[in-house]
C-alpha positions in Angstrom: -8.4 -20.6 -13.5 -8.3 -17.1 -14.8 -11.2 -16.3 -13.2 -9.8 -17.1 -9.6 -6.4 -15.8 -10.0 -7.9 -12.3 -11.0 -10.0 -12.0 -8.0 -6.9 -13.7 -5.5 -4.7 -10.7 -7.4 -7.7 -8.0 -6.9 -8.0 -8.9 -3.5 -4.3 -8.9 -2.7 -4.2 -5.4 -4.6 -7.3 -4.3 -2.7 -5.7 -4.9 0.8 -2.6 -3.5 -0.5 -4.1 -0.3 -0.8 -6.2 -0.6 2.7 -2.5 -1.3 4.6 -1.0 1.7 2.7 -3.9 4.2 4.2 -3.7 2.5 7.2 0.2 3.3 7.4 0.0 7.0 6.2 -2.7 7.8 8.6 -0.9 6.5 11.6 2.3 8.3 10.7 0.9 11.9 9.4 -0.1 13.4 12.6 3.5 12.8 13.6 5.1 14.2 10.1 6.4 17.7 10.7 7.5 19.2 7.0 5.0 20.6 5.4 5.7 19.2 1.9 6.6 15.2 2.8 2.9 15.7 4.6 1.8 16.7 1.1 3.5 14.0 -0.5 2.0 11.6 2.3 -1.5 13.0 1.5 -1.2 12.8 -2.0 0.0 9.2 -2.0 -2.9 8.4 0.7 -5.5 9.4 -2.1 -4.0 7.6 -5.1 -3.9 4.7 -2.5 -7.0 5.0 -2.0 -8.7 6.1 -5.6 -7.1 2.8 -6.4 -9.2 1.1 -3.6 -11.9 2.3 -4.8 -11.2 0.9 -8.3 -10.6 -2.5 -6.7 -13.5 -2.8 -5.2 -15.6 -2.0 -7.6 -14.1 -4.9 -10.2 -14.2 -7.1 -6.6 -17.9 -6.5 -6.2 -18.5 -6.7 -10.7 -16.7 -10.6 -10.2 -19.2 -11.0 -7.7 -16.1 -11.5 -4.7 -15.8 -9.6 -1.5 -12.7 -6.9 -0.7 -10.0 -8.1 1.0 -8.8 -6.7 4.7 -5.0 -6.4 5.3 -4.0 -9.5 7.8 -4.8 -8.3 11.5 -1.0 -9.7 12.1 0.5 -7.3 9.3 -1.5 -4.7 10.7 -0.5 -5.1 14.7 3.2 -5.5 13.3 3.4 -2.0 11.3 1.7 -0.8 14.2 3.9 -1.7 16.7 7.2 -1.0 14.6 5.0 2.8 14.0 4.8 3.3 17.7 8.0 2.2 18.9 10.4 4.0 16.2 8.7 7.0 16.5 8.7 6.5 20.4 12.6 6.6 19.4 12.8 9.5 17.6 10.2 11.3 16.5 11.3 12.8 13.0 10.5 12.9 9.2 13.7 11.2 8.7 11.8 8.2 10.9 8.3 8.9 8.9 10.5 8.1 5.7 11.5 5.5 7.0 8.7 3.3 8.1 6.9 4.8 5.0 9.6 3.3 2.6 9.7 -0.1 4.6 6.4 -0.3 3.9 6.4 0.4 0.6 9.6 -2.0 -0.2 7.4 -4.9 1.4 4.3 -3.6 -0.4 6.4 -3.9 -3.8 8.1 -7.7 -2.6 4.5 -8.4 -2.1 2.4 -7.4 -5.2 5.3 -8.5 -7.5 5.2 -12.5 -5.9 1.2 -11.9 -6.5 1.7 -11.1 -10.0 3.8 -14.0 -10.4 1.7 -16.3 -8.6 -1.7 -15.5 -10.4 -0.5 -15.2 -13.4 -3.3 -16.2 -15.4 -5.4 -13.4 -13.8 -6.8 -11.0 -16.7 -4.2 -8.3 -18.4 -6.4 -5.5 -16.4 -6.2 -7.2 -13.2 -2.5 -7.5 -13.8 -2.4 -3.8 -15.0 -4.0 -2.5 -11.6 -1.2 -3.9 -9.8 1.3 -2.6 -11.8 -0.4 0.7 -10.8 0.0 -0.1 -7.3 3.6 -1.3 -7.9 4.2 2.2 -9.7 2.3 4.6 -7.1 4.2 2.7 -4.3 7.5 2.9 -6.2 6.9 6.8 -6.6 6.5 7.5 -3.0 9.4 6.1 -2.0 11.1 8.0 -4.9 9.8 11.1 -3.1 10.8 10.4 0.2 14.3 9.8 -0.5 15.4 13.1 0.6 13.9 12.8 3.8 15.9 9.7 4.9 
């Protein structure tokens, strides 16, 4: 049904997004160079412009937003705290940010294959998300 794979691929998008702001806030206080911060903060907002986006076409299909799983949360969490209780750098921060990104990518791509008679703008929304994750760990290559 088109109808339910477009909200399943908006919802997976929409908690895409959520896990990404989730992941840059926990690691920014820690991020020392001025300019990955930027790039963190930058990335953050598109993330979260995008979210924004979401949930209004979530709410216009009459569905609810989605919440990352509490298990994918506690997990980035706990590989947050204890790398960075490791070693504390930007070289880290790039790191986990990347990972993150790389599984956000994995993700969104199986969605788009799975709901794949979700509508051409749902599809196109994650595509953005694919792009704007792709970019940032474009940017944080030098860091690494």
């Amino acid at each position: 049904m088109e109808n339910n794979d477009t909200i399943n691929l908006l919802k997976e998008c929409d908690a895409g997004t959520k896990m990404a702001v989730v992941s840059i806030d926990e690691i920014l206080e820690k991020t020392k160079d001025t300019k990955l911060k930027k790039i963190l903060e930058e990335s953050k907002e598109e993330h979260r412009t995008l979210g924004n986006e979401l949930h209004t076409l979530l709410v216009r299909h009459g569905s609810e937003y989605k919440e990352p799983s509490p298990m994918a949360k506690g997990m980035s969490w706990l590989k947050t705290n204890i790398k960075m209780g490791l070693d504390e750098s930007d070289a880290t921060v790039a790191d986990l940010i990347t990972d993150g990104c790389d599984m956000g990518i994995k993700s969104l791509n199986k969605y788009l294959n799975q709901y794949e008679k979700a509508s051409n703008t749902a599809k196109g929304i994650c595509k953005k998300l694919i792009s704007i994750e792709e970019k940032l760990c474009k940017e944080l290559r030098e860091y690494l």
